[in-house]
Backbone as JSON Lines, residues from 0, in Angstrom:
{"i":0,"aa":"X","n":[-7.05,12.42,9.34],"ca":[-6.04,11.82,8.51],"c":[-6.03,10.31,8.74]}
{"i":1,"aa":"X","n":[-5.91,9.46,7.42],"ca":[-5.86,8.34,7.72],"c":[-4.38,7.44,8.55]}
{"i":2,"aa":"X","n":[-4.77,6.4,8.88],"ca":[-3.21,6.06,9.11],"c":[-2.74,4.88,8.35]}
{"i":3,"aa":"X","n":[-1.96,4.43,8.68],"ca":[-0.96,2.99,7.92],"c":[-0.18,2.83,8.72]}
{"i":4,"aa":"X","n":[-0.74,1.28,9.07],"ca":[0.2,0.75,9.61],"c":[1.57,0.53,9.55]}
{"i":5,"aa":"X","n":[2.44,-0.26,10.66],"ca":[3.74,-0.57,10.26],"c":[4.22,-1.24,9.43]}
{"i":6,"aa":"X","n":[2.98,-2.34,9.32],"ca":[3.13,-3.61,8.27],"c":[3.03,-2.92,6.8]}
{"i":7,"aa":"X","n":[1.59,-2.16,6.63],"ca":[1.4,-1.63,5.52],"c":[2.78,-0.52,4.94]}
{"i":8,"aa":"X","n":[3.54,0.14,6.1],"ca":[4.86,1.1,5.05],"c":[6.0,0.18,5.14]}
{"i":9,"aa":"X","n":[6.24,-1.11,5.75],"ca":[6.87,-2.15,5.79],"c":[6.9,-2.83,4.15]}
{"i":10,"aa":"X","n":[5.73,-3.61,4.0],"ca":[5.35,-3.67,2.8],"c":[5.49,-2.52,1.39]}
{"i":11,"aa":"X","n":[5.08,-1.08,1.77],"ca":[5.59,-0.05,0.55],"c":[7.3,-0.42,0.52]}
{"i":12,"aa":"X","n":[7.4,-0.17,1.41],"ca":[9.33,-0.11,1.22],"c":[10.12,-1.14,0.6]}
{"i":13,"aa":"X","n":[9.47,-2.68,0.79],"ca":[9.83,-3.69,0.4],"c":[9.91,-3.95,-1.1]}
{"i":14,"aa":"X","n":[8.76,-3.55,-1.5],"ca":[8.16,-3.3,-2.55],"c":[8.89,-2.41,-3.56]}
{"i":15,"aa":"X","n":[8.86,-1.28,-3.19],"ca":[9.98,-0.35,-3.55],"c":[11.3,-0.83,-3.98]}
{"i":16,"aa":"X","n":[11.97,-1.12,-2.96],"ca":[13.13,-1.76,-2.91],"c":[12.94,-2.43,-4.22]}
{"i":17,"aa":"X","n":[12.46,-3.59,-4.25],"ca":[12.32,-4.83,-5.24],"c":[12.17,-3.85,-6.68]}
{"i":18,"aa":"X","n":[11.38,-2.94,-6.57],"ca":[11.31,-2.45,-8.04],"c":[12.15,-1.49,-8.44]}
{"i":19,"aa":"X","n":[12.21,-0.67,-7.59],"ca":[14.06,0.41,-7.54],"c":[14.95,-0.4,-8.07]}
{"i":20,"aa":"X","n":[15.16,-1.65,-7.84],"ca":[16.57,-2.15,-8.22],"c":[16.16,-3.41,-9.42]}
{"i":21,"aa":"X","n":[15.08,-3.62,-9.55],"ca":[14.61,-4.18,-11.0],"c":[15.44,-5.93,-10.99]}
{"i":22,"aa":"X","n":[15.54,-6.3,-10.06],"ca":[16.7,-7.43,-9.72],"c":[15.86,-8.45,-8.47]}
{"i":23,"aa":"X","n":[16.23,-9.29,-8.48],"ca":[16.15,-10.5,-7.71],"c":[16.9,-10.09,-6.4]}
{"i":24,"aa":"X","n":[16.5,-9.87,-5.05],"ca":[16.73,-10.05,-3.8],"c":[16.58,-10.96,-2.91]}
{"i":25,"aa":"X","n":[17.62,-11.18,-2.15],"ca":[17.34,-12.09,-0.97],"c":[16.85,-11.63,0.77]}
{"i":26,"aa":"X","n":[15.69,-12.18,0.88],"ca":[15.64,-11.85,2.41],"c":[16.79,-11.07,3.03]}
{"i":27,"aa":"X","n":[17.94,-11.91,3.63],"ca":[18.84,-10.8,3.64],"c":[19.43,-9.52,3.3]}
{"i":28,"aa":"X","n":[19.5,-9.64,1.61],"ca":[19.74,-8.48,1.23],"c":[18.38,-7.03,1.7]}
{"i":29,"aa":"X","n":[17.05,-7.86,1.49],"ca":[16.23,-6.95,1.93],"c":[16.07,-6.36,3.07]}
{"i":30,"aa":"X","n":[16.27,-7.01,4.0],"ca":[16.25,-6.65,5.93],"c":[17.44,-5.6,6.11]}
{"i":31,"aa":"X","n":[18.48,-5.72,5.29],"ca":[19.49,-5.02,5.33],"c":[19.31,-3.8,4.61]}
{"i":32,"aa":"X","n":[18.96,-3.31,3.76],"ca":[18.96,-2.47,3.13],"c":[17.87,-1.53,3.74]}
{"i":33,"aa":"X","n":[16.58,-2.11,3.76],"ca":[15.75,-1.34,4.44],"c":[15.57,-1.13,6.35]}
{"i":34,"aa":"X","n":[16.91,-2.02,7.05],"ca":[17.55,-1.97,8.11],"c":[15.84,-2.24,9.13]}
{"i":35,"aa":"X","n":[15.54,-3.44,8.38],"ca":[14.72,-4.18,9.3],"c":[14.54,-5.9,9.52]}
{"i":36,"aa":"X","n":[14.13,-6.45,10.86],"ca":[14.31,-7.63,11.17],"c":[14.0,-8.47,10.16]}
{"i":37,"aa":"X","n":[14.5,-9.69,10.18],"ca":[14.89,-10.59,8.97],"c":[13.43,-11.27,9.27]}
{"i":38,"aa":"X","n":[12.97,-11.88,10.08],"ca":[11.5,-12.19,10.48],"c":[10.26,-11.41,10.11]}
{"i":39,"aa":"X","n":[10.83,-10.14,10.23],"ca":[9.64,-9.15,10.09],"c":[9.48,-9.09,8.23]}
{"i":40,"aa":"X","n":[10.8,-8.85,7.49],"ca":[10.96,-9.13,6.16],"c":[9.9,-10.12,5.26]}
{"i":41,"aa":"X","n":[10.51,-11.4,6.51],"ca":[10.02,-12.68,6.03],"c":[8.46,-12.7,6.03]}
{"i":42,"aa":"X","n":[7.79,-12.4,6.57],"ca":[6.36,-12.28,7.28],"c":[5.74,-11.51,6.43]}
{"i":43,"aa":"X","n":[6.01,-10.04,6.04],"ca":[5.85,-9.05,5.27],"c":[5.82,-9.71,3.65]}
{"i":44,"aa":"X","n":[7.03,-10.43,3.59],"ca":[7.4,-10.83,2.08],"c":[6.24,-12.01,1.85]}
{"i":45,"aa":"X","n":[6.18,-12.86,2.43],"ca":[5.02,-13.95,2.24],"c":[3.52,-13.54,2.18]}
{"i":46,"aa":"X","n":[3.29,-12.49,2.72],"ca":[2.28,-11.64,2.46],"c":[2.04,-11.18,0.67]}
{"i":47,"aa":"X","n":[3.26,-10.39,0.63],"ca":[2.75,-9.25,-0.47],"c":[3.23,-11.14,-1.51]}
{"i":48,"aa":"X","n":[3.42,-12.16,-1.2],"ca":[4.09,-13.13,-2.14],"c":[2.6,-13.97,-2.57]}
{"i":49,"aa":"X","n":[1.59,-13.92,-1.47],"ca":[0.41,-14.58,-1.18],"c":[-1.05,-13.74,-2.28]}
{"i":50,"aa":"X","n":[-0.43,-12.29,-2.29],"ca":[-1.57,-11.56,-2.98],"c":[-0.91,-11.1,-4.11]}
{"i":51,"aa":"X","n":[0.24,-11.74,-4.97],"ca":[0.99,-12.09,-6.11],"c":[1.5,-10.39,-6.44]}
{"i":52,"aa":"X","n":[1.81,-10.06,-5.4],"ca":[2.92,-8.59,-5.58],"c":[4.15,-9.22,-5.71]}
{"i":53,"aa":"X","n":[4.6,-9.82,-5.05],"ca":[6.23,-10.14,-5.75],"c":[6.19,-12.19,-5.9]}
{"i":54,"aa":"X","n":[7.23,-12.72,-6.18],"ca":[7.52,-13.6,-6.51],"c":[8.48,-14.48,-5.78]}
{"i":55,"aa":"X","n":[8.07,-15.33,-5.35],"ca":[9.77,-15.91,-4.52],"c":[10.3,-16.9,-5.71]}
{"i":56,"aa":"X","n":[11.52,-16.49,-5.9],"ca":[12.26,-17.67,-6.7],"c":[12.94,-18.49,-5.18]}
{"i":57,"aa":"X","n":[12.82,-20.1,-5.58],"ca":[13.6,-21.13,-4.59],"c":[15.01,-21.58,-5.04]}
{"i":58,"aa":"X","n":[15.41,-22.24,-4.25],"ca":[16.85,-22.37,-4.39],"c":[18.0,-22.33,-4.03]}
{"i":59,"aa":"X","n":[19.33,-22.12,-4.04],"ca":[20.33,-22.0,-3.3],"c":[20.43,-20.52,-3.46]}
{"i":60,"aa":"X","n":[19.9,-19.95,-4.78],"ca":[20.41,-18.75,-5.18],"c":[19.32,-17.46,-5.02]}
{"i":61,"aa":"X","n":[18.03,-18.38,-4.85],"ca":[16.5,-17.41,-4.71],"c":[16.98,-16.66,-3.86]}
{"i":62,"aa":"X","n":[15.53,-15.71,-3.9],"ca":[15.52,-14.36,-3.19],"c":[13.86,-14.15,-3.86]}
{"i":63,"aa":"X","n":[13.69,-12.65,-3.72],"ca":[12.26,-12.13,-4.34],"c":[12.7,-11.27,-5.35]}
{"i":64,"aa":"X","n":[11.63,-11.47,-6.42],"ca":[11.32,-9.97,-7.47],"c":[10.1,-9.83,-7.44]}
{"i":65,"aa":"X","n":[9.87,-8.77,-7.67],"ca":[8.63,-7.62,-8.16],"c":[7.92,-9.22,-8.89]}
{"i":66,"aa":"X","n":[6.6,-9.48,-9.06],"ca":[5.69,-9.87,-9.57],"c":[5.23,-9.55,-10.98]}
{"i":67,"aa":"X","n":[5.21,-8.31,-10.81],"ca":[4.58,-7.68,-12.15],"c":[5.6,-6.26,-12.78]}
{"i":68,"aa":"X","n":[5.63,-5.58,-13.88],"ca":[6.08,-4.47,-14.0],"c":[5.6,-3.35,-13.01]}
{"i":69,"aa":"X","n":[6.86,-2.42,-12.58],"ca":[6.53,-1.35,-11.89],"c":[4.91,-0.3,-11.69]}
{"i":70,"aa":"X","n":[4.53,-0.55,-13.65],"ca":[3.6,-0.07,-13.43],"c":[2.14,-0.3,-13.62]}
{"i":71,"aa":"X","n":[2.51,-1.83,-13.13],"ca":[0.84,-2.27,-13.01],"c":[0.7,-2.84,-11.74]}
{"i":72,"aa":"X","n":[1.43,-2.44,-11.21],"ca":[1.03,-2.94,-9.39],"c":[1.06,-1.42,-8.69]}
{"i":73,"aa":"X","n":[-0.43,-1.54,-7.89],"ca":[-0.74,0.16,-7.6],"c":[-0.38,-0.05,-6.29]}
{"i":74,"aa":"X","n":[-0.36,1.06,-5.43],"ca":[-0.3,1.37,-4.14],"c":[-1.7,0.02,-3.31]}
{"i":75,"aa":"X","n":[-2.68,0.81,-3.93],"ca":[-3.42,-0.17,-3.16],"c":[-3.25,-1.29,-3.05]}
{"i":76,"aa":"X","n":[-2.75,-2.23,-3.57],"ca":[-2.73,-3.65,-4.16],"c":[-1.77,-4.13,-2.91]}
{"i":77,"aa":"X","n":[-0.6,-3.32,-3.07],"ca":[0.34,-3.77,-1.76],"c":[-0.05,-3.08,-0.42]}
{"i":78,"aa":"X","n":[-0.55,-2.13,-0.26],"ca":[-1.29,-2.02,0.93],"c":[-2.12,-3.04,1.51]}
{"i":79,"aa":"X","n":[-3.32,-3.23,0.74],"ca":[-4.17,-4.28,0.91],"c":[-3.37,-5.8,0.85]}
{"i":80,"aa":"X","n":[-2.45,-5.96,0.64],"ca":[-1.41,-7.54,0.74],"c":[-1.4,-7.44,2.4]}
{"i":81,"aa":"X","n":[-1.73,-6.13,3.04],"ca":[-0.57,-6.76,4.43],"c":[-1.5,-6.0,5.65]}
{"i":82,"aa":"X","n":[-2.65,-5.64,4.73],"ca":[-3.93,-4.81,6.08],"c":[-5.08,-4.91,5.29]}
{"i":83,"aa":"X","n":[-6.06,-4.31,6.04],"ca":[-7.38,-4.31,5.56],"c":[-7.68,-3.95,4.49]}
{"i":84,"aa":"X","n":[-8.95,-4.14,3.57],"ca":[-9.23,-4.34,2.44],"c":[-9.37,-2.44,2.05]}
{"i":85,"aa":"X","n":[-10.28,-1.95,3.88],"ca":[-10.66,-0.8,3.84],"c":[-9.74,0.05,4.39]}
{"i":86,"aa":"X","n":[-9.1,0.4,3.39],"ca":[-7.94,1.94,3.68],"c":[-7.77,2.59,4.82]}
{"i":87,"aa":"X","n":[-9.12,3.42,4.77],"ca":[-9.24,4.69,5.63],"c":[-9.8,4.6,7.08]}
{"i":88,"aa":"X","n":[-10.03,2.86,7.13],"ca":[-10.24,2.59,8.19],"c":[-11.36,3.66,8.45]}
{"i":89,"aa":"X","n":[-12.63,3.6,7.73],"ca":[-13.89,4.64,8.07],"c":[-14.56,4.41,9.21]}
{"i":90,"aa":"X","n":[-14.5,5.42,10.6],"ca":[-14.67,5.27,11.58],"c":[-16.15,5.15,12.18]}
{"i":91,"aa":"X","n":[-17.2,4.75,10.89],"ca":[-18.65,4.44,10.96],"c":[-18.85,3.41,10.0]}
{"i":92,"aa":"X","n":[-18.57,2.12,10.65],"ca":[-18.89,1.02,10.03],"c":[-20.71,0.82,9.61]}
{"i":93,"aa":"X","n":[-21.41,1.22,10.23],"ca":[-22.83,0.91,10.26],"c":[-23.04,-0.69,10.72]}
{"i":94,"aa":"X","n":[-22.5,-0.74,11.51],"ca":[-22.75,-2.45,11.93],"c":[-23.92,-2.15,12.73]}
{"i":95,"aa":"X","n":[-24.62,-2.79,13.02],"ca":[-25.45,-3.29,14.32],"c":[-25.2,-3.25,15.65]}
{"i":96,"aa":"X","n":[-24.0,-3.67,15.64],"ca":[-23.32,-4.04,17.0],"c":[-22.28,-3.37,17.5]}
{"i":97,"aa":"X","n":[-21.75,-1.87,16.6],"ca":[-21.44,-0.43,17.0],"c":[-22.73,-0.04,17.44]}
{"i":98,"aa":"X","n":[-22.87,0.24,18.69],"ca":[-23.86,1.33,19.25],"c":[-23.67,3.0,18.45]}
{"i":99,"aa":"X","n":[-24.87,3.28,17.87],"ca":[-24.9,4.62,17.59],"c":[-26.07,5.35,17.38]}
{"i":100,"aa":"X","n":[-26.87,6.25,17.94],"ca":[-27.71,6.32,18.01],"c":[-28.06,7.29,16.3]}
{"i":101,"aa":"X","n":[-27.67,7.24,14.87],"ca":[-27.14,7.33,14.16],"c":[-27.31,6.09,13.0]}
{"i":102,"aa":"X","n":[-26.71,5.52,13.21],"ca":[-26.93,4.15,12.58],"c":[-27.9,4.4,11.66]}
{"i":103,"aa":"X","n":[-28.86,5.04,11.56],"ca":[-29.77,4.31,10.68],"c":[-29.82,5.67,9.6]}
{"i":104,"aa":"X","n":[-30.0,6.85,9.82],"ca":[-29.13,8.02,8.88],"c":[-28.64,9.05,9.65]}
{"i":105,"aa":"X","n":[-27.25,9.28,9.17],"ca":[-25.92,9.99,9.5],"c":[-25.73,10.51,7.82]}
{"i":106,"aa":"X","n":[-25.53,11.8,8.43],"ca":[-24.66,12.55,7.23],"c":[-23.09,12.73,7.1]}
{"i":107,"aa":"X","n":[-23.11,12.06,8.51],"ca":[-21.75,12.38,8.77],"c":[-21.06,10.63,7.79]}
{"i":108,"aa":"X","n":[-21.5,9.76,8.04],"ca":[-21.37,8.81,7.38],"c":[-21.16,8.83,5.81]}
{"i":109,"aa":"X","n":[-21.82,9.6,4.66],"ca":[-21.63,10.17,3.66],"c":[-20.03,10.83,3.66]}
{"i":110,"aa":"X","n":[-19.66,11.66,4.76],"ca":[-18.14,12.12,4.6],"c":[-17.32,11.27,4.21]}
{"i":111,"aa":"X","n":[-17.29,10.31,5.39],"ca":[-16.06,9.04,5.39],"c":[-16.21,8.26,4.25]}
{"i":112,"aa":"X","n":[-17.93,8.06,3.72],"ca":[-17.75,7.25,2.55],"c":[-17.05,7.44,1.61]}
{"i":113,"aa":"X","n":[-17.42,8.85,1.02],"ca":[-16.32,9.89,-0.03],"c":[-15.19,10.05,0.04]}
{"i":114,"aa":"X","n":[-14.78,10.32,1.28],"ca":[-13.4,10.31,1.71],"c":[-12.42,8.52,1.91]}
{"i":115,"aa":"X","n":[-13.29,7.6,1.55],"ca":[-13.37,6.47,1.77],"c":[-12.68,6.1,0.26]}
{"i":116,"aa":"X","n":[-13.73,6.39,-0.77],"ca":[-13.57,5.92,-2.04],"c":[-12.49,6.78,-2.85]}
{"i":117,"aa":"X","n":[-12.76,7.88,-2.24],"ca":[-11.31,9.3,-3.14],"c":[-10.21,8.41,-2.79]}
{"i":118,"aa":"X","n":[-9.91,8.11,-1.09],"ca":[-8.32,7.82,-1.07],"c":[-8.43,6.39,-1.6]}
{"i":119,"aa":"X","n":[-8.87,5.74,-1.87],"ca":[-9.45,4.44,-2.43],"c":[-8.63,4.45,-4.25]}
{"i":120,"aa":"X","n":[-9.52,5.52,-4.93],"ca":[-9.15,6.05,-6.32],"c":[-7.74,6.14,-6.21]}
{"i":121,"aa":"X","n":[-7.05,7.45,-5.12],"ca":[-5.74,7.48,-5.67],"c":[-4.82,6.39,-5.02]}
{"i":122,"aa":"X","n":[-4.74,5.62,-4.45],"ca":[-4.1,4.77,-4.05],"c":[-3.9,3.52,-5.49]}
{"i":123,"aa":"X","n":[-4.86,3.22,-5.81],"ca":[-5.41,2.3,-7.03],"c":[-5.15,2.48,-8.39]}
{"i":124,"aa":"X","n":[-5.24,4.27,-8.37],"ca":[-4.13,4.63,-9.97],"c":[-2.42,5.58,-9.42]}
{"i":125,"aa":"X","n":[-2.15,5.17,-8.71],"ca":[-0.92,5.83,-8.78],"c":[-0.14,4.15,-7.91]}
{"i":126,"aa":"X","n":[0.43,3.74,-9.06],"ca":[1.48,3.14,-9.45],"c":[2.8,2.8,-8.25]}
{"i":127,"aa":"X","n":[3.58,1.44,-8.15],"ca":[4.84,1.56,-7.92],"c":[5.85,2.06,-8.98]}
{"i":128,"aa":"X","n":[5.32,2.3,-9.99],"ca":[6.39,2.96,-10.63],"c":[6.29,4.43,-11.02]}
{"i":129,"aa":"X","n":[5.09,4.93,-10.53],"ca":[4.87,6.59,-10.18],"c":[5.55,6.66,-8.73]}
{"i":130,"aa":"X","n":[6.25,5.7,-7.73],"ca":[6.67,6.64,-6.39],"c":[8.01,6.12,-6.63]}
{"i":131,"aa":"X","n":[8.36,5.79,-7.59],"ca":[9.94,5.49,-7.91],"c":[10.64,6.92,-8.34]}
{"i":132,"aa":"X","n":[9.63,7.76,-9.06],"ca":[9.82,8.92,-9.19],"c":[10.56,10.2,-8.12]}
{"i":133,"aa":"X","n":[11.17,11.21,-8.52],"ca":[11.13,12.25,-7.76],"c":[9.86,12.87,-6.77]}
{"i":134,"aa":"X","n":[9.85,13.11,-5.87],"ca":[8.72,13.69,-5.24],"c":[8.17,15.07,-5.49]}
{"i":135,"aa":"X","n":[9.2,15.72,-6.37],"ca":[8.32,16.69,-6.93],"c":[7.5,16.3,-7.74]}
{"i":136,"aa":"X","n":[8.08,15.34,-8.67],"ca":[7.21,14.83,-9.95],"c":[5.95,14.16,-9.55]}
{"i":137,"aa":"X","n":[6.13,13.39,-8.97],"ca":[4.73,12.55,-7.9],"c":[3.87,13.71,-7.18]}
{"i":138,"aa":"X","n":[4.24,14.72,-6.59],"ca":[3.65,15.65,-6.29],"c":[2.63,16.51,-7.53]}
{"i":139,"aa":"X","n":[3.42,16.75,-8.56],"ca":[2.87,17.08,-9.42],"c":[1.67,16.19,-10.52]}
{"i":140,"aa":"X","n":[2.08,15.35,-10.11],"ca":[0.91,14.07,-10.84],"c":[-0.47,14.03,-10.05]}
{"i":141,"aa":"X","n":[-0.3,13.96,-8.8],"ca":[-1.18,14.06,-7.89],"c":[-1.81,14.74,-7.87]}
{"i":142,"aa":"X","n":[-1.0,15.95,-7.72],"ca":[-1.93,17.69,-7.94],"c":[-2.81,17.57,-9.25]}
{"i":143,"aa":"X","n":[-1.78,17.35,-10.36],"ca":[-2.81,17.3,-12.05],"c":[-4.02,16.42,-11.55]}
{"i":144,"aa":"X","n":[-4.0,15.49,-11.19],"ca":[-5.34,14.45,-11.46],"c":[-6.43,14.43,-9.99]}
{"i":145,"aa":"X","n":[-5.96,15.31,-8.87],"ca":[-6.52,15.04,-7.39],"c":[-6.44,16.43,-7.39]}
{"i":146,"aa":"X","n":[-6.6,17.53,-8.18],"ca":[-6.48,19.24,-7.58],"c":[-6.83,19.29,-6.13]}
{"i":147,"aa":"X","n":[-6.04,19.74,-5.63],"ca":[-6.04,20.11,-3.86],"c":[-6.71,21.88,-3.82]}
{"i":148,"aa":"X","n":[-7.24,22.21,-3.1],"ca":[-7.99,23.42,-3.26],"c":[-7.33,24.81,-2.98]}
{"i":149,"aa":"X","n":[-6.46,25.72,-3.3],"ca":[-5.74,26.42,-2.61],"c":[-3.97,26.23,-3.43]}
{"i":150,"aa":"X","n":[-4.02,25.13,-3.93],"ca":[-2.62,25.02,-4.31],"c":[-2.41,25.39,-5.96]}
C-alpha cells in the first residue's frame, strides 16, 4: 500500500476546505477549522499557492480561494503541490547507485511500474469536486471506472 504523507493529507484537507465552502478563507479561519498549526497552514498554503491550486488574495481582508473550479483540479495536482512528483513512491528506482543485483532486468520492477501509473490514472481523473461528494457516491465512481476484482 502506498503512503501519503502528512503534508500531502494536510494539503487534501486544505484544499477541500477551500472548495466545500466555495468562499475566500483566511489562514486563520483555515488552521481552525481543520484544527491545525497556523505555520503548518501557512507552509502548506504557499505550496499548493506556488503550483496554482489555490490563490492568495492580499490585503486587510485576503485569505485563500480554490484557484480553479472544483472540477478541474485533480487529486494529483494537489498531492504533487506538497510531495513528490512520484506517488507511489516505487520502491525500485533503477538508479545506479541503489545496489541491486536486479537492476538491469527485474520483473518485479514491471509490478510497481503498473501499479505506479494505475494509481497515477486515478488520482489525475478523480477530481476535488468528485471527493466533495458522499463516499458512497465516490466509492461508486471508482468502482464504475477502476473495477476492483471480487466486488
Amino acid at each position: 500500500m502506498f503512503k501519503i504523507s502528512k503534508a500531502e493529507e494536510q494539503a487534501m484537507r486544505l484544499t477541500l476546505r477551500l472548495a466545500a465552502t466555495g468562499q475566500q478563507q483566511t489562514l486563520a479561519d483555515l488552521a481552525l477549522a481543520e484544527d491545525l498549526p497556523e505555520p503548518t497552514v501557512a507552509k502548506v498554503l504557499g505550496q499548493l499557492r506556488r503550483a496554482g491550486v489555490v490563490d492568495a488574495v492580499r490585503g486587510r481582508h485576503g485569505g485563500y480561494v480554490l484557484a480553479g473550479k472544483p472540477e478541474e483540479v485533480s487529486t494529483r495536482r494537489v498531492l504533487n503541490s506538497v510531495g513528490p512528483e512520484s506517488i507511489a513512491g516505487t520502491p525500485c528506482p533503477n538508479h545506479p547507485e541503489v545496489p541491486c543485483p536486479r537492476n538491469s532486468d527485474c520483473g518485479l520492477r514491471s509490478v510497481w511500474q503498473h501499479l505506479e501509473k494505475t494509481l497515477s490514472e486515478v488520482l489525475e481523473h478523480t477530481t476535488i469536486a468528485d471527493l466533495l461528494e458522499k463516499e458512497a457516491k465516490v466509492a461508486a465512481q471508482l468502482q464504475n471506472r477502476w473495477p476492483l476484482s471480487g466486488e
